[in-house]
C-alpha positions in Angstrom: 0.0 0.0 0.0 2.8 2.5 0.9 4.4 1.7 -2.5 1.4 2.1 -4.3 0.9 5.5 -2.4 4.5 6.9 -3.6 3.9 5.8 -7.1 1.2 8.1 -7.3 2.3 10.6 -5.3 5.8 10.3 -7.8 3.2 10.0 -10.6 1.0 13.0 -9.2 4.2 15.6 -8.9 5.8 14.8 -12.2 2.1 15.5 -14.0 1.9 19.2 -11.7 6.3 19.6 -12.7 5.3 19.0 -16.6 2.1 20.9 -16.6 4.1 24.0 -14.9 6.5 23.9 -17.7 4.2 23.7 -20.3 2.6 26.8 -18.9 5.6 28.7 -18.7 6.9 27.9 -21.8 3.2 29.0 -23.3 3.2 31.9 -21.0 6.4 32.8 -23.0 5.7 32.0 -26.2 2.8 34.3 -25.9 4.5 37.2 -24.3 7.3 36.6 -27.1 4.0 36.8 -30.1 2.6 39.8 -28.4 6.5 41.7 -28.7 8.2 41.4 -31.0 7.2 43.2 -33.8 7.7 46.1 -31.2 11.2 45.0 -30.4 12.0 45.1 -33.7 10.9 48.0 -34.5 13.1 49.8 -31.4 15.6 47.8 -33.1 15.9 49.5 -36.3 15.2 52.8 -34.3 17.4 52.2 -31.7 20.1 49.8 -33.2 19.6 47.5 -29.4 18.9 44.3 -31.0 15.3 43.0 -30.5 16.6 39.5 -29.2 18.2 41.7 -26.6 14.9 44.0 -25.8 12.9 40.6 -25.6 15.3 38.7 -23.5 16.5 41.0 -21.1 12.7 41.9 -21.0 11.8 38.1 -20.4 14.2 37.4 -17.8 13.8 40.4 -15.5 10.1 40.1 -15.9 9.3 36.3 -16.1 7.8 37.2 -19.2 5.3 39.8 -18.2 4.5 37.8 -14.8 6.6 39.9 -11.9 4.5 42.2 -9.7 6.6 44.9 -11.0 5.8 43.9 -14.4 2.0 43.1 -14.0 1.3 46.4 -11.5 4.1 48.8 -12.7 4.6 47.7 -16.3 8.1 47.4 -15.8 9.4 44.9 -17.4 13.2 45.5 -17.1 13.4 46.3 -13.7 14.1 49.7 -14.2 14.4 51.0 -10.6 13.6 55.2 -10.0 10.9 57.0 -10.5 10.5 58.7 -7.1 8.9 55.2 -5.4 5.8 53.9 -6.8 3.0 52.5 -4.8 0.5 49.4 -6.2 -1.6 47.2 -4.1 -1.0 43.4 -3.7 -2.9 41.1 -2.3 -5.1 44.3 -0.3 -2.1 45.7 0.6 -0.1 48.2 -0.3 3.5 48.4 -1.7 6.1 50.9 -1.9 8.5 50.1 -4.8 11.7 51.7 -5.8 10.8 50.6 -9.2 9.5 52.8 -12.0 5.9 52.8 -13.4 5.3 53.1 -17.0 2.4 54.0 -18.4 2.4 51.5 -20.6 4.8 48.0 -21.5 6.0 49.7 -24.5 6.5 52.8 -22.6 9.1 50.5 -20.3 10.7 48.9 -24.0 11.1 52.6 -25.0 12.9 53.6 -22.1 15.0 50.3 -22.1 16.2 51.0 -25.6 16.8 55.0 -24.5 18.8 53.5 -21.6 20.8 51.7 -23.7 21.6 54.0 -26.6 21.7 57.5 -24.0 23.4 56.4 -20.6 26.8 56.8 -20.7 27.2 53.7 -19.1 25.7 52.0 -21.8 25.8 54.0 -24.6 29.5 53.3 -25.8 27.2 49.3 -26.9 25.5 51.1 -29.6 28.4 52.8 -30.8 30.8 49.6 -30.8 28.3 46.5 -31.8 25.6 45.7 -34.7 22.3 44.4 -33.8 23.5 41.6 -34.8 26.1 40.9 -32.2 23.3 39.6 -29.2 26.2 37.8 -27.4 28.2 41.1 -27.2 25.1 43.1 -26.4 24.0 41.2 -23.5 27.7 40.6 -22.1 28.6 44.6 -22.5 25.5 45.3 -20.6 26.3 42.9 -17.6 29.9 44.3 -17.5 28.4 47.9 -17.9 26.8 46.5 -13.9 23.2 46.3 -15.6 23.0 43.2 -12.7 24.8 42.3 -10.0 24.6 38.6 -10.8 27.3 36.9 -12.6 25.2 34.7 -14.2 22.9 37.2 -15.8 24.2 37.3 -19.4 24.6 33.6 -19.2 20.5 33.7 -18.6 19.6 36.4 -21.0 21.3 34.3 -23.3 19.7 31.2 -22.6 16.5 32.5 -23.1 17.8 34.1 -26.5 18.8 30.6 -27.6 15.7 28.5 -26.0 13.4 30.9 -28.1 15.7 31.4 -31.3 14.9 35.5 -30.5 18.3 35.8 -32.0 16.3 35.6 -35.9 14.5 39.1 -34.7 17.7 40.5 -35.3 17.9 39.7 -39.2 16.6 42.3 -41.6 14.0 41.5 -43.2 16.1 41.0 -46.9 17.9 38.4 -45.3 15.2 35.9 -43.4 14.2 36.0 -47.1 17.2 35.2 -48.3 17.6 31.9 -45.5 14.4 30.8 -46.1 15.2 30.7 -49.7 18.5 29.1 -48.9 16.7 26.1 -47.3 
């Protein structure tokens, strides 16, 4: 009977562990549909690649789900702002994170970050929009995070989601798909 019991209960987890993944990978595929024609438009404003906008945007936000994100619309974790309040839960919070007015207002101000800050803007003078891997290192080293691993993670999500094709002009996804 015990064995029987932690079959299922084995059985029971590994059904709730697959389900969870499947959600988050639809959560971000969705999040991904819903963006990135707007990333890639700030792209070819901005020259910040849109595999960067999406997956720095991705991984500080869990794809749109982060109170910040969800009650701020910040999906970068853009801190400032002079300290936003939202309620949670009944409750309220004080944030030291900026609200946007909208999510695109918060992709805007990502890209403006990028290609204005001095501690940034010497990326857009040096790299393509093509050069992801450079892009999401220099912004790391530039103290973007404080985690050592966050370029690494950026650029998993780059890769899981092949983001890095939202960085090819137009002329040439024609020209791969013609290729293949």
């Amino acid at each position: 009977m015990k064995k029987l019991f932690t079959v299922t209960l084995l059985l029971v987890s590994a059904l709730v562990a697959s389900t969870t993944a499947v959600s988050a990978q639809s959560a971000s595929q969705s999040y991904i549909e819903k963006f990135k024609d707007n990333a890639i438009r700030i792209m070819h404003e901005t020259g910040v690649p849109a595999s960067i906008i999406l997956g720095v945007a991705m991984h500080e936000s869990g794809s749109g789900k982060s109170a910040i994100a969800q009650n701020l619309n910040n999906q970068f974790g853009v801190k400032g702002g002079g300290g936003a309040v939202y309620y949670r839960h009944n409750k309220k919070v004080k944030s030291s994170y900026k609200r946007y007015e909208s999510v695109m207002d918060s992709f805007n101000d990502f890209a403006r970050i990028m290609t204005e800050r001095k501690q940034f803007s010497h990326l857009a003078d040096k790299l393509t929009n093509y050069d992801y891997k450079g892009w999401a290192k220099g912004i790391q080293r530039s103290g973007y995070a404080s985690s050592k691993k966050w370029s690494a993670q950026v650029l998993g999500i780059i890769n899981k989601y092949d983001l890095n094709e939202l960085d090819k002009a137009p002329a040439q996804k024609t020209e791969l798909a013609e290729a293949n």
